[in-house]
N, C-alpha and C positions, 0 to 999 in steps of 0.2 A: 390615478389613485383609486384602493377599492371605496366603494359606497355600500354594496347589498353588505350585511351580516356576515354571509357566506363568505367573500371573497374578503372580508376583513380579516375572518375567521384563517382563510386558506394564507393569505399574508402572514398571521403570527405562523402557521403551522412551518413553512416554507424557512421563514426564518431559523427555528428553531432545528429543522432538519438539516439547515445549511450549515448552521455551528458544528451539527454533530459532524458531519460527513465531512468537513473541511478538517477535524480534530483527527476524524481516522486516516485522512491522505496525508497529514501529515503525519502520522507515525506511521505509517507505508512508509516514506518516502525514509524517514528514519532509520528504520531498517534496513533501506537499500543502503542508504550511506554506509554503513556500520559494517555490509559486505563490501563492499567497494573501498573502506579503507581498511580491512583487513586482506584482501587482495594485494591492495598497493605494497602491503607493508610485506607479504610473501609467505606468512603465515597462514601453511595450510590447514593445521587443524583449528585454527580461528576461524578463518573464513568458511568453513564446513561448521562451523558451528553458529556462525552468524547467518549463512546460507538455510539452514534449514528452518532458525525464527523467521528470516524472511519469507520465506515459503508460507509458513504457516499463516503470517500474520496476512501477507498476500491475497490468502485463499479465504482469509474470514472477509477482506470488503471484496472480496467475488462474491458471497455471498451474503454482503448487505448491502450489494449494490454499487457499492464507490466506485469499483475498478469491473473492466470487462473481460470476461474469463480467460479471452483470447490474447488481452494485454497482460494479462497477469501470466500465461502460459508461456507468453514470448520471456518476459523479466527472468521467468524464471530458470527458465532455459537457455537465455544467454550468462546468467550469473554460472549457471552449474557449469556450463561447458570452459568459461573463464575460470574457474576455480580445479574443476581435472586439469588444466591446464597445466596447472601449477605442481604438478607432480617432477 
């Protein structure tokens, strides 16, 4: 358990950072679903159109940190090649 100030301090902060970042991987993950069952369902210009919010939204917790750029580059690249697929 913290005692100094400091680390009580860093305790609330931790917290608080954990709420946010757990809210954005879950709309991450939201988005992938949303390509994934437009996929399923064979609809290309859906799935190009859910594909590229994913993308986007992807590439914002690349840069806030949630997701790592490499993981996100992979998602994305296997959703797109899954979706020309479907041509």
């Amino acid at each position: 358990m913290a005692n100094s100030p400091q680390a009580k301090k860093r305790a609330r902060q931790n917290e608080r950072r954990f709420a946010i970042n757990k809210a954005r991987r879950s709309r991450i993950r939201t988005f992938l679903r949303k390509v994934e069952e437009a996929i399923a369902s064979g609809d290309k210009a859906a799935s190009q159109a859910a594909l590229r919010a994913a993308e986007s939204e992807l590439m914002r917790g690349v840069s806030r940190g949630v997701v790592h750029k490499n993981t996100a580059a992979r998602k994305v690249s296997r959703l797109s090649a899954r979706v020309k697929a479907l041509a």
